[in-house]
C-alpha positions, 0 to 999 in steps of 0.5 A, a space after each residue: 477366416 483364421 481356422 478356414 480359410 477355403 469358406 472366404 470364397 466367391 460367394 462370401 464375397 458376393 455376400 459382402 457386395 451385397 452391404 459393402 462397397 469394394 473400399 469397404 470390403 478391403 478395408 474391412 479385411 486389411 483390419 481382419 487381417 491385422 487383428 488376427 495376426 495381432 492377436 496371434 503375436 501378442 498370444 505368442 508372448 503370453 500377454 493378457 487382457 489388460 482390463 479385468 472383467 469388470 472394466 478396470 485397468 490391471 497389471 500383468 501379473 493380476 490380469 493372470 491371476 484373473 483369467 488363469 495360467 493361459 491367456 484368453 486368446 490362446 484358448 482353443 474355445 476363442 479360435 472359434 
């Protein structure tokens, strides 16, 4: 949705009726929307995961030193 927005067309809405009811289907792409928006301020402030991989609690500063100098949203790979 984020990198093309011209595929979120008649037919994918089709699709979607097909499983979802219309509620469903705007509540789904209210928590879409908010997420990428979300994640795109929160990479703009450079935070990382707050978890490292192994499922612990980490600080900041860790979390860096875990995943490296760019935070993992912000990669070009996690854009797809």
């Amino acid at each position: 949705m984020s990198i093309n927005p011209d595929a979120v067309d008649a037919a994918f809405f089709d699709e979607l009726r097909k499983h979802y009811s219309e509620d469903e289907i705007v509540e789904l792409g209210v928590f879409i929307g908010f997420n990428l928006g979300y994640h795109t301020f929160f990479g703009s402030l450079n935070f990382y995961p707050m978890f490292s991989p192994d499922g612990r609690l980490v600080r900041q500063s860790e979390s860096e030193k875990l995943y490296g100098p760019t935070p993992t949203s912000l990669k070009p790979e996690a854009a797809v």
